[in-house]
DRENLUMLO-542082 format. One record per residue: y negated, x negated, z negated of N, C-alpha, C in turn. Coordinates in steps of 0.02 Angstrom, whole numbers, plus 50000, padded with zeros to 5 digits. Last residue first. Example, Ala and Ser with C-alpha at 12.3 -4.5 7.8 and 13.67 -1.06 7.14 Angstrom:
BEGIN
501124935849646500534931649643499984935549606502844934049610502254938549610501654934049610
This chain:
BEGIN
528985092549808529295086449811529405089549710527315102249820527935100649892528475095249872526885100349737526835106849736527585105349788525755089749600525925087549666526505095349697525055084549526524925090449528525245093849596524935073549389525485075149455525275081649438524355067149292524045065649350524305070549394525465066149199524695070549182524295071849243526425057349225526495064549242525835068149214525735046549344525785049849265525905053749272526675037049449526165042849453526115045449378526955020449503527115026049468526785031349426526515017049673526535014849594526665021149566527005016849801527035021549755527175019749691526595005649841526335011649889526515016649862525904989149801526544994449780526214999049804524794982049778525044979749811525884984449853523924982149658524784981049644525174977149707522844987049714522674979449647523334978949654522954996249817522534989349843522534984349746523905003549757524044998449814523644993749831523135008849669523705005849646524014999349703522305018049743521895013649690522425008749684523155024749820522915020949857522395016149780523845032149698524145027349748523795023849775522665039549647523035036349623523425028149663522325048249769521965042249765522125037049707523515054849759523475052449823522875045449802523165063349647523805059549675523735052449718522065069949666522145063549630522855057949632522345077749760521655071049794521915068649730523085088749827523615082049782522705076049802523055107049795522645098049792522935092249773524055116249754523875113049815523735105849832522545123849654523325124749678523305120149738521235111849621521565116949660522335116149656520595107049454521055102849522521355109949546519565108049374519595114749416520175110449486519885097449278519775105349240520115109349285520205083749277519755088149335519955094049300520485070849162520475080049189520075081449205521445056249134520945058749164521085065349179522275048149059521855052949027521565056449050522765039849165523335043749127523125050249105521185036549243521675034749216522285039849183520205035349360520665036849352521325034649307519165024949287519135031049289519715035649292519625012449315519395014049227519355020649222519975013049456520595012849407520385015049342518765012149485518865016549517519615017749478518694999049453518135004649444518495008749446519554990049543519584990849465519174996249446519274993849668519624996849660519764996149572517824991549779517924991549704518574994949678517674994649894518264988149879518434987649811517035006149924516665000749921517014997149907518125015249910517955014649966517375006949973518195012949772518755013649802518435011149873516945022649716517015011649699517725010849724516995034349765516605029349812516885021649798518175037249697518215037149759517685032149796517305038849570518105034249588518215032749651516585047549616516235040649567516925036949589517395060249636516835056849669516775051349656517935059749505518255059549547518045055949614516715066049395516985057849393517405053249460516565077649453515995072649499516325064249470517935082949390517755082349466516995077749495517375078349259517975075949290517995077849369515975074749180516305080649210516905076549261515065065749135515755067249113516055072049139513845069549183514085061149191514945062649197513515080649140513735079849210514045073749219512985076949041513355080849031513475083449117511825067349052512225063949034513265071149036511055072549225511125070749133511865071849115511065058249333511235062949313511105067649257510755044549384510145048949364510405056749340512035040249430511735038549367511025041749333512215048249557512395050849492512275045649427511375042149635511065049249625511515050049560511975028549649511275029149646511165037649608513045034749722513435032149650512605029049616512575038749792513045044949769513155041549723512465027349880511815031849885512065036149832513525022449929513335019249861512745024349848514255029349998514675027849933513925027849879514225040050115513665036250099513985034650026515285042550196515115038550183514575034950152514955056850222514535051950254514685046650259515745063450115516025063450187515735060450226514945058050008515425055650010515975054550077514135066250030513895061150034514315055750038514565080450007514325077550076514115070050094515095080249894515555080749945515265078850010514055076549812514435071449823515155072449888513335090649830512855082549865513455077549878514255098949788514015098849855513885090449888514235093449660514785092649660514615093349784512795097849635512835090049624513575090149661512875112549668512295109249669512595100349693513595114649545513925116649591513535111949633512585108849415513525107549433513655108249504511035105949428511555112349429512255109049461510365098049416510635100149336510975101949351509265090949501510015087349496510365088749434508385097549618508835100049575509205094449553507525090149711507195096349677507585100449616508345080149748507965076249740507635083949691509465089749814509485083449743508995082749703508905091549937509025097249871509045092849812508785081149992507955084049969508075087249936510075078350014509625072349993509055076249951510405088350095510525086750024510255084249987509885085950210509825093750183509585089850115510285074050247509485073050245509515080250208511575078150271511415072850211510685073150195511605086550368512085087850304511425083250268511225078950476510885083550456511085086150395512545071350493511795066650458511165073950425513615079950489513505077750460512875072850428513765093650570513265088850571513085084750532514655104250602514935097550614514395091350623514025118450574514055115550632514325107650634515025121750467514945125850533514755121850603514845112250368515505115850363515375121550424513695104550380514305101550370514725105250407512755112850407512605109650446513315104150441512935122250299512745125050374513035121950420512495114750187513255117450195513245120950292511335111950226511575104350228512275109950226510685125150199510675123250264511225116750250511025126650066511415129150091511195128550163510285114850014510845115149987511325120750043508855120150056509215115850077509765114950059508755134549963508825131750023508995128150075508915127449847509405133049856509575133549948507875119949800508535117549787508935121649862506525123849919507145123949852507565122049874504875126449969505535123649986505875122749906504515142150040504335139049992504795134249988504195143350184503905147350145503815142750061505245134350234504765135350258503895136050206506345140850193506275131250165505435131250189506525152050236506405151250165506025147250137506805147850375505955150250358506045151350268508005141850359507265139550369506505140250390508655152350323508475148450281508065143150293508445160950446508065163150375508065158850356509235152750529508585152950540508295155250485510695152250479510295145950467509415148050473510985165050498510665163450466510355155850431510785167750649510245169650626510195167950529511815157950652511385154650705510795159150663512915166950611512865158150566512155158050613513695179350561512825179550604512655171950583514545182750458514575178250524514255178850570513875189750385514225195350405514335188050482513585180350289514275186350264514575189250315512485178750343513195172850338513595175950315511685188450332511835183050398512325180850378511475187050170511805191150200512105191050275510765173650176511665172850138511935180550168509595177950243510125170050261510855171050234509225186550156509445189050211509785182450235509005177650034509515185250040509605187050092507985170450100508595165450069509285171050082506995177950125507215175450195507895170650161506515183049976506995185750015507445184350081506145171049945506925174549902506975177149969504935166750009505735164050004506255165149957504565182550088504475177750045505005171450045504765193050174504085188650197503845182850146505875199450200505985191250220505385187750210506255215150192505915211650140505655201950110506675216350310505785220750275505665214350240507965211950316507535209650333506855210850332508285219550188508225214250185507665210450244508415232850268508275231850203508095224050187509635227050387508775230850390508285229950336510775224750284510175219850320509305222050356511285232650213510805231750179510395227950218512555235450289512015242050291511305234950255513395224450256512945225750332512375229650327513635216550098513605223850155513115223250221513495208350033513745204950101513695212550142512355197949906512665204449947512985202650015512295189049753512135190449831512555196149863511305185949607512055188649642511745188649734510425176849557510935180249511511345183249542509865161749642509865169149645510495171449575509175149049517509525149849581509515157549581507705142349477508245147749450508555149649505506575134949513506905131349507507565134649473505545146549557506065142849612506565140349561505825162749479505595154449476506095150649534506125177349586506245172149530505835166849523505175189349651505385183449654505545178849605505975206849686505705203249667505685192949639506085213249841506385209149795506005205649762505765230349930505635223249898506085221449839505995240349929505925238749967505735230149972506295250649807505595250349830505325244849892507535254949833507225260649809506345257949818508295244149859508435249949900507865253249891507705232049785507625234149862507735239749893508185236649673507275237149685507315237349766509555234349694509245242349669508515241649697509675222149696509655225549743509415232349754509125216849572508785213549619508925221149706510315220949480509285226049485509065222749566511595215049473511215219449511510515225049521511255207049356511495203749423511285207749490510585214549234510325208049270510605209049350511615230849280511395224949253511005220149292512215247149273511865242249303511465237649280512825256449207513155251149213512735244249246511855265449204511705262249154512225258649157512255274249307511845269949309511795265449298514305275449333513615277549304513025272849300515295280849429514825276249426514275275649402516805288149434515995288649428515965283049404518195292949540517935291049477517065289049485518595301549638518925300649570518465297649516518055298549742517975307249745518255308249686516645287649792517255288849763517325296349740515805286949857516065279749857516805282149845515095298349993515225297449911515715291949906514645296350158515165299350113515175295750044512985292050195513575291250196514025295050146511445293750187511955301050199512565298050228510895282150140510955283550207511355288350241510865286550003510075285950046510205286050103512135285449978511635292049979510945292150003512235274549971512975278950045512465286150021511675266849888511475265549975511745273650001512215275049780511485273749794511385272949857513555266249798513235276449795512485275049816513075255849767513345258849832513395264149843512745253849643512175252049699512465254649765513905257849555512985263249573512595261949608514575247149584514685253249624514345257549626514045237449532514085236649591514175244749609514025234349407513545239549434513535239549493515615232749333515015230449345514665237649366516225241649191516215236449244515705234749272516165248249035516005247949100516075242649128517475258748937517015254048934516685251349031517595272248917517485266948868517455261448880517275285648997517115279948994517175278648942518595302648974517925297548927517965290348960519265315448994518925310449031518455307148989519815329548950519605323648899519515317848919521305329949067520825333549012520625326548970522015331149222522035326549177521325331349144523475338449298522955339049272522755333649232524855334749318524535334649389523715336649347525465316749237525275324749240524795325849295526825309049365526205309749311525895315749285528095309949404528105310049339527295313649312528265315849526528135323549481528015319049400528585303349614527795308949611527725314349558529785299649570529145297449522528615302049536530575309349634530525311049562529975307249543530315306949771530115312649754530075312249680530695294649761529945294449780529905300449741532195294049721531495290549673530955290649698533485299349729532815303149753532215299349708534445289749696534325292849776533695297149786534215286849554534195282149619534095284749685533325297349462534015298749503533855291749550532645289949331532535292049398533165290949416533165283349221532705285649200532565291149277534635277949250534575281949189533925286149156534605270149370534655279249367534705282549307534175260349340533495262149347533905269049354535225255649274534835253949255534265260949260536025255549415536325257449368535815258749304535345243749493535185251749493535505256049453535945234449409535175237649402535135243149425537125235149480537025233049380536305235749371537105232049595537445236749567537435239349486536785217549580536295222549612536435230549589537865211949534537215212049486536825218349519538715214549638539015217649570538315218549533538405207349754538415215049776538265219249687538375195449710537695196449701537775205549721539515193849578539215192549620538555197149642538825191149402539365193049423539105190549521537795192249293538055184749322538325185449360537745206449267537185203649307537245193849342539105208449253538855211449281538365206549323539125202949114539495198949153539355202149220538255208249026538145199849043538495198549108537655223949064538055219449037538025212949058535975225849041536615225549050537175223049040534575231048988535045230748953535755229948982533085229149078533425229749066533875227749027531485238549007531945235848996532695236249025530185243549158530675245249066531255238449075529115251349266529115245549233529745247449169528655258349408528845258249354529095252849320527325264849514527755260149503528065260349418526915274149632526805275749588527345268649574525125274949759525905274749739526065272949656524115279849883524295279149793525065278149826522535280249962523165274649963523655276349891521505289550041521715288649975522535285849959520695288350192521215287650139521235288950092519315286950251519395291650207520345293050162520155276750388519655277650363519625288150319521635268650328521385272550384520665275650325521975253150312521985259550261521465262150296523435241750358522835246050380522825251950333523965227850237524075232350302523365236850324523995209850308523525214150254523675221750309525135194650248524855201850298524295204950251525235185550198524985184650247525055191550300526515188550100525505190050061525225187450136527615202750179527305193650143526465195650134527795215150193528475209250171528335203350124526705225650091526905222850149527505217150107526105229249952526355234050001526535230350064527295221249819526655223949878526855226249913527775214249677527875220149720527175220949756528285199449595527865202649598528195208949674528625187849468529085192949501528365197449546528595172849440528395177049445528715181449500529175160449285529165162749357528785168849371528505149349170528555155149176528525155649287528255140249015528645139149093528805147349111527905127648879528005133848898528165132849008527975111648870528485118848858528435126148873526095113248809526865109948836527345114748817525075127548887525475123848836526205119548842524735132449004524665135548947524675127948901524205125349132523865133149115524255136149042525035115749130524325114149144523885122049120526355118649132525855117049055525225118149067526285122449268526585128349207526295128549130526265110349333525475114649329525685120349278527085101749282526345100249238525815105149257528245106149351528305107149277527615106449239527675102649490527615111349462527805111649375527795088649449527125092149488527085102149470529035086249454528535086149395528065089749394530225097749503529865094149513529345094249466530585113849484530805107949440530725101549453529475128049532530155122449552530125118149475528605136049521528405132649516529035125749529529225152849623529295147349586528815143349565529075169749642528535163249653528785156949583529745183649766529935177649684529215172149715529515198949806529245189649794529425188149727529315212449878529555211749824529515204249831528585228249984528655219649967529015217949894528425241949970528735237850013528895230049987527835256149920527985248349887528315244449920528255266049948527725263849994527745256349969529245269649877529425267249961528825263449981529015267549690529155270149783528905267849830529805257049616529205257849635529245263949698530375245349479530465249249519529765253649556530495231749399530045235049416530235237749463531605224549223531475227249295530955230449305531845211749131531255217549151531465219449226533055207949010532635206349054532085213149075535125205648966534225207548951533605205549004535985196749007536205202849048535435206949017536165186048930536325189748898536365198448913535475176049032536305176349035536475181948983533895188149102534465180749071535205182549047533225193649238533685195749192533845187749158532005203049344532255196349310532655196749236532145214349475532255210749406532225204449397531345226549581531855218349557531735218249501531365238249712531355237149654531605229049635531795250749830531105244849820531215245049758533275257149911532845256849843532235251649843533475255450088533645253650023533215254849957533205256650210533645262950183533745260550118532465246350252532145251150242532485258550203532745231850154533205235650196532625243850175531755218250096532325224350081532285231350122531765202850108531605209550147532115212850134530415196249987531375198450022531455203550052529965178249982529865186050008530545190950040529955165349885530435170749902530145178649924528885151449860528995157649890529375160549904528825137349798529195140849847529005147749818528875120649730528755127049714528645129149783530545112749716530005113149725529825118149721532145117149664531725109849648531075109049669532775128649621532275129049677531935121449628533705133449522534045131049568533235127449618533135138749425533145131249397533455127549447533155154149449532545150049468532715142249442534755161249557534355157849483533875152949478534485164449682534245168449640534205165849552535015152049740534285152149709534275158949702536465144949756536125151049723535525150749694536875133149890536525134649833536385142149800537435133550002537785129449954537515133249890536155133450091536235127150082536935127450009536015148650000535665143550063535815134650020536375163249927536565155649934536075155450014536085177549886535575172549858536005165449874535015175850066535105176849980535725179449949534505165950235534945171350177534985170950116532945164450276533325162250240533725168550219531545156350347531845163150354532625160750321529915150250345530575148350353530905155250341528065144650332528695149150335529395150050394527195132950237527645134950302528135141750272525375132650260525955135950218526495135950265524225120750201524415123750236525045126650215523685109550135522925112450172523545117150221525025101850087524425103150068523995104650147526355114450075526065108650106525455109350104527665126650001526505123349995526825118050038528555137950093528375132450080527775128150075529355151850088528715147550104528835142450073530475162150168530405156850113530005153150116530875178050193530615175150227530225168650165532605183950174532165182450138531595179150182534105194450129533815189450166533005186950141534635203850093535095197250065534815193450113534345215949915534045210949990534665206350018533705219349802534035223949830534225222449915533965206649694533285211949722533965215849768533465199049523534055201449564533655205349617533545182649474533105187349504533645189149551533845174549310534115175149374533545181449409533635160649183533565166649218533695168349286534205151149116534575155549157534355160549189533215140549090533695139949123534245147949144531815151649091532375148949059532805144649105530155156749106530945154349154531145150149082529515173649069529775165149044530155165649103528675181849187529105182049169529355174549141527315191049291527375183149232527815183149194527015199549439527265201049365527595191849333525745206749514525905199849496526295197949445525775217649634525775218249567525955211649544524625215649784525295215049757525325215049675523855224049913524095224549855524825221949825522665226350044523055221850020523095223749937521685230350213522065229650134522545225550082520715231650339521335228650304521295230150237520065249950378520235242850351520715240250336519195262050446519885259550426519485251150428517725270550420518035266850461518465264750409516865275650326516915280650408517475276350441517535277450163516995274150223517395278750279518505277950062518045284750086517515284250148519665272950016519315270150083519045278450078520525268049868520145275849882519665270349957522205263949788521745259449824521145267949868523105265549661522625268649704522045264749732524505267649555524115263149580523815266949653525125268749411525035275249481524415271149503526575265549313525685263849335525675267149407527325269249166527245270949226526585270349247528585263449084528055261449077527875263749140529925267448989529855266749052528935267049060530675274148887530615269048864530585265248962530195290748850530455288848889530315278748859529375301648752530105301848745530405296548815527945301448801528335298448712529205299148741527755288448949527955296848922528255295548864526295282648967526905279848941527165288048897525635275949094525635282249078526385279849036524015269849194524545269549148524705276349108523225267049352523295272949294523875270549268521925256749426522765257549395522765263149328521255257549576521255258649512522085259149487519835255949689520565252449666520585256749568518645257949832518725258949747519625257549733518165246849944518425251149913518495251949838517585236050027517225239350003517715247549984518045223450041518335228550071518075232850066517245217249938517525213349997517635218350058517085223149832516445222849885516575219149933517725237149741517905228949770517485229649830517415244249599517335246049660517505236349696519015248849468518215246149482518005248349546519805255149326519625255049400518775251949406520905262149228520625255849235520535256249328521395273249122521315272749171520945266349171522895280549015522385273249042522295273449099523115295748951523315291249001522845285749007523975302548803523555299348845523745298148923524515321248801524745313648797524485308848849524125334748791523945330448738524095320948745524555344248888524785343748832524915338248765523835336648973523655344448937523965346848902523495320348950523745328249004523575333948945521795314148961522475317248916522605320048961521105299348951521205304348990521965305348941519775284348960520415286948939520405295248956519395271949073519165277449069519925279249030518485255949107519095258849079519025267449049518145244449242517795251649202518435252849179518135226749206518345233449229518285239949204517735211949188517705216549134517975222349212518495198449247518215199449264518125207849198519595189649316519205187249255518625191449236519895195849432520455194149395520265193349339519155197649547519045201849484519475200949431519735195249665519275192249637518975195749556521435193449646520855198849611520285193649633522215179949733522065184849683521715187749675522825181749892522595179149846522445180949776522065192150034522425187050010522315181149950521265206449953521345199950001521875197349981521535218649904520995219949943521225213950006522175214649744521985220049783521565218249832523335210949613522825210249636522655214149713523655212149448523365218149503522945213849563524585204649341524105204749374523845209349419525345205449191525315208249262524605208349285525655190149099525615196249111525885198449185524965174649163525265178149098525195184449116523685162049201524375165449186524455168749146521925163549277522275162549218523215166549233520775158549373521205161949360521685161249313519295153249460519685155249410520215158749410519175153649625519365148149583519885150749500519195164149698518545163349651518645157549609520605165249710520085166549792519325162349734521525154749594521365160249609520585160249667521855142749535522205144949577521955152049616521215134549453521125135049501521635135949536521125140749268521355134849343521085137849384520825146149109520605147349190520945139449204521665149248973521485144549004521285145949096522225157748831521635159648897521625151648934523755155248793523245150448766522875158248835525235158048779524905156748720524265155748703525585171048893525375165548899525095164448811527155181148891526345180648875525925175148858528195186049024527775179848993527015182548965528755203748974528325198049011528475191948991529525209048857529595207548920529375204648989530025203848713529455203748770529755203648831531145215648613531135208748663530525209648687531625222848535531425218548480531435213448541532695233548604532955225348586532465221848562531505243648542532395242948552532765237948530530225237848585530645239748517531235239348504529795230148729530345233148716530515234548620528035225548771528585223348712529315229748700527155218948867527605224448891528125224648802525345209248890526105211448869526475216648847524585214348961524645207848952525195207148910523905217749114524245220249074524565213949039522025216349154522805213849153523195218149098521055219249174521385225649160522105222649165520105208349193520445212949261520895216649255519655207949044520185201549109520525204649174519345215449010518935212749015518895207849044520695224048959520135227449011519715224149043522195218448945521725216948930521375219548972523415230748863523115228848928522285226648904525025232148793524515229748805524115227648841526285242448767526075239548819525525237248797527605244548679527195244348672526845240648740529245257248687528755253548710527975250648672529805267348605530285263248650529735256348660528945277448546529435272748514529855268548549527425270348619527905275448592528275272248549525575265048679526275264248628526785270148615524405257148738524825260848762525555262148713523115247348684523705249948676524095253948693521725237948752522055243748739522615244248749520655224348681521385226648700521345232248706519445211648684519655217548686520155219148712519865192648622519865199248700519855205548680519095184448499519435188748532519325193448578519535165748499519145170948520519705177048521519655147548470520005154648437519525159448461519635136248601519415139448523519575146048508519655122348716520165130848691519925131148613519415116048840519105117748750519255120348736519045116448972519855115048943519665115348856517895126549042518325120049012518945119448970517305132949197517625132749133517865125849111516595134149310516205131149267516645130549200516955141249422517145136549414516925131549374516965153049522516835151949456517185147049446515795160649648516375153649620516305153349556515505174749710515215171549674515635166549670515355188249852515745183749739515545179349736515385193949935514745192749893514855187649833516075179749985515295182749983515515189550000517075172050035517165174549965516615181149942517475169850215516925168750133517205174550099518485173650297518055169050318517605166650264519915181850285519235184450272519015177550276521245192250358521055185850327520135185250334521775202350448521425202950419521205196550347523375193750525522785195450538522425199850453524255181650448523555180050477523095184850489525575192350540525395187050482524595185850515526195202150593525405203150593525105198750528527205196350698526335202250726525945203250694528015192450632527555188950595526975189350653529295199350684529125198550620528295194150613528965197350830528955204850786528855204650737529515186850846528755187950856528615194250819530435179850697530505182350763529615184750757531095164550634530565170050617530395173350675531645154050657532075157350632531555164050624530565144050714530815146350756531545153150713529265144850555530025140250574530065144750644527675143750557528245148350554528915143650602526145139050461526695137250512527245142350510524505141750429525195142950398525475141250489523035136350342523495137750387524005141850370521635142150242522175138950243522665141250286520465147250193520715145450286521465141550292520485150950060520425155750109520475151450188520355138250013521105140550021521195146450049519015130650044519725129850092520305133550064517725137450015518215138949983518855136850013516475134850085516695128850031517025132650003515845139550192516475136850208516695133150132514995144650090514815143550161515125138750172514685153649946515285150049965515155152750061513025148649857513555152749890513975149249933513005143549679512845141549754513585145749790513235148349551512895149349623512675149349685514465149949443514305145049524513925148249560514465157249295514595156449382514225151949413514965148249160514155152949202514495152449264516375150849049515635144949089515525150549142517555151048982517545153349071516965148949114518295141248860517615144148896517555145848970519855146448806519555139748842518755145248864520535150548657520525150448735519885145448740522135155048561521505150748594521265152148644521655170848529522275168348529521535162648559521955191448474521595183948467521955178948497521435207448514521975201848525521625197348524520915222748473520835215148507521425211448489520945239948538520975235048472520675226548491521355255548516520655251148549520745246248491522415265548583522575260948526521875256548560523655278948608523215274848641522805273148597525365284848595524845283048553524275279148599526555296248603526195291248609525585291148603527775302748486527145304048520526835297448543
């Protein structure tokens, strides 16, 4: 019989820290990040790279306040369990699934990361390795990755749980949800994934399952393919290249110790072919994920065998540890987003289990391994009919619906609007109950219902911001203060209205002048209109009214720094307090200016072997780079030799 299980899981972890308030007005570069396409890539293929790509993060928020302090805590868990399987899914971390454990062979089948540690790899900055990820809507990860999620449990009717986990996403403005289902007599883990568009109008979309698998030296990735579209990081951009599998160049990169940098494998598998991959080791053991049709996409994601990807693998757990990723979406590559016609309901059903093959099989050639898995997956689903058979797995009734636990309150504020303005219901599956509604979101509730916002202390930044269109009418009523002409400024800028919303924010600055205000005209005036002196005079005055808030100070030195103004920045941060002094990204700043001022010994005491930026971006080679140039002007040498603590380096 299976079992559903409310428990916790302990393990180190690192402090997530308070969100970033200050809103994201061009200051997320990995949402604009380019991309190049080799001449091997036809027009057909890449009609529809780039399109639905999103311009701000807004409504979300940046999180980027965590630290590397790892202390013993525990995550709420729920258990999914038979006798074949144990699944574990963290609810409070975006419903990750966090580890898959096979009984049988007494094997994990994931990577399960040792430590919680946030990086910067994820749309919101934070993001953590390990498991299965969900991510949904954009390019990139969950913004919700770190995030609590409504968790609802459910019986079929003849008694055997199901996990439900679903939120509402305010990017796209849809409801998403993952149903788990672990049949007692099967050793096959089944998630029925549902993206719900009940709006009047179609949208882009986006879904890929993020699966965290150890790399070994042997592990191998088998897919059902023999071609591939192959990216490549370059910093502030992505190339794509087109490639046969699994040799190029001589080489077999279906085994991951073959790929010396970190890379992208997107595989285009044959429309008459099965959707499914593995990752297997030399003992022919491993995880496969099978999926129906609608599941299109399948991706390997190296970190390569270059230093630079061996220190970001530690960088997010622990020395030695090292993990590839297998993941499934609904398009070829993550630079598409497909269309989800307006009132949709998007599902598909995916499966997850152990494989057990033979060794020599899955080493064998690449027709023989491939032949080895589906072999695999017909012991649970006929291979030739796997849409039709997964649709009949789940039960078609579900009994004994219980919230246990809630997500945000975003989605009672959108019912709320889509009923005041006789729009269609958010969601025709799942509920949104009041009393989910918190601090972050009252501010908007009062507006819907009484038309007004009420006003914080200036010197307290806003608790959340909105990007829905509907709410601007609403907002603009409510502009006759400086909260509110600030809320309608950041809503203007959500919806790329930049000209009306610089103007709120200077009738905010007007009304009452703040931090908040100028801070996000000087971003206006950098990252839209290309004004850098107007940037600085912004900043200057925000400083001068704020110099506690992190996000706040890390702004002033990006602009002050893009001024050139060295020494003015190296004036503002000795007036710091002392717990900003030490923060490794404004230390970065501090290095840079006594660099640019000739001071290059300074600028060496700082950057040293020891030195941690916490939040260094996927991508970001600035310490690299200013390494070298610190080295060249005292050495004289153009590639003094890089610490491997320092190397974050992605391309080499």
């Amino acid at each position: 019989m299976t079992t559903l299980t409310l428990t916790t899981i302990t393990m180190p972890a690192a402090d997530l820290g308070e969100e970033n308030m200050q809103p994201d007005i061009k200051n997320i570069d990995y949402i604009h990040a380019g991309y190049k396409c080799t001449d091997k890539i036809t027009e057909q293929e890449k009609a529809h790279f780039g399109k639905g790509m999103i311009k701000t993060i807004l409504p979300y928020t940046i999180l980027d306040n965590y630290n590397r302090d790892r202390k013993m805590r525990d995550f709420p868990a729920v258990i999914l369990e038979n006798d074949y399987l144990k699944a574990t899914f963290l609810p409070t971390l975006g419903g990750r699934l966090w580890s898959l454990y096979d009984k049988r062979l007494k094997r994990e089948l994931l990577y399960v990361n040792s430590v919680f540690q946030p990086a910067n790899l994820g749309i919101r900055n934070a993001w953590f390795s390990g498991g299965v990820e969900f991510n949904v809507g954009i390019k990139g990860h969950n913004p919700l990755t770190c995030d609590p999620l409504f968790v609802e449990t459910a019986e079929s009717e003849t008694g055997e749980p199901i996990l439900r986990l679903y939120e509402y996403e305010r990017i796209r403005d849809v409801v998403y949800s993952v149903e788990a289902y672990l049949p007692s007599d099967k050793g096959v883990l089944y998630l029925r994934d549902t993206i719900e568009n009940t709006s009047t109008r179609e949208k882009y979309t986006y879904w890929w399952s993020n699966i965290a698998v150890k790399e070994t030296s042997d592990t191998r990735i088998i897919v059902p393919a023999d071609e591939a579209f192959l990216c490549f990081y370059n910093e502030g951009n992505y190339l794509l290249d087109k490639t046969s599998i699994p040799m190029r160049d001589g080489v077999d990169y279906s085994y991951v110790k073959n790929s010396k940098c970190a890379q992208d494998f997107f595989y285009k598998i044959p429309e008459n072919r099965n959707k499914w991959i593995a990752a297997v080791e030399a003992d022919g053991k491993g995880i496969i994920q099978f999926s129906q049709s609608k599941m299109i996409g399948r991706k390997l994601f190296v970190w390569g065998q270059g230093a630079g990807g061996r220190h970001w693998a530690e960088f997010l757990s622990n020395p030695g540890e090292s993990y590839v990723e297998i993941q499934a979406g609904l398009a070829y590559t993550q630079l598409e987003h497909p269309i989800i016609k307006a009132g949709e309901c998007m599902q598909w059903i995916e499966g997850y289990f152990a494989a057990d093959c033979n060794p020599e099989d899955v080493r064998g050639s690449w027709q023989v391994a491939q032949s080895a898995i589906e072999e695999q997956i017909n012991k649970y689903v006929p291979i030739d009919f796997i849409d039709a058979k997964m649709a009949e797995i789940f039960p078609k009734k579900l009994i004994n619906r219980k919230i246990i636990q809630y997500g945000s309150g975003w989605g009672y504020i959108e019912a709320q609007k889509r009923k005041l303005l006789g729009q269609p219901r958010l969601s025709k599956i799942y509920d949104f109950p009041s009393d989910s509604v918190t601090e972050k979101e009252k501010p908007w509730l009062g507006l819907l219902l009484n038309g007004r916002f009420e006003q914080p202390q200036t010197d307290t930044p806003p608790k959340s911001y909105m990007a829905c269109s509907d709410f601007i009418p609403f907002a603009q009523k409510a502009a006759d203060n400086w909260y509110g002409a600030l809320q309608l400024g950041i809503l203007y800028y959500a919806n790329h209205m930049v000209a009306q919303a610089k103007e709120a924010m200077e009738k905010s600055l007007a009304l009452q002048p703040t931090a908040w205000s100028l801070r996000n005209l000087a971003m206006i005036a950098m990252n839209e209109e290309n004004d850098i002196s107007a940037a600085v005079k912004y900043i200057l005055r925000a400083i001068e009214l704020n110099n506690t808030d992190r996000g706040l100070v890390i702004n002033c030195a990006q602009v002050l720094t893009a001024a050139n103004k060295y020494e003015k920045w190296l004036e503002i941060y000795e007036k710091l307090p002392e717990k900003l002094k030490n923060d490794g990204r404004i230390l970065f700043y501090c290095a840079m200016a006594h660099l640019r001022m000739g001071d290059a010994q300074s600028a060496a005491e700082i950057i040293t072997p020891d030195f941690v930026m916490c939040d260094v971006k996927e991508g970001e080679v600035s310490i690299s780079n200013l390494w070298f140039e610190i080295y060249h002007k005292l050495t004289g040498e153009d590639k003094y030799p890089l610490p491997f603590s320092l190397d974050f380096r992605m391309d080499q």
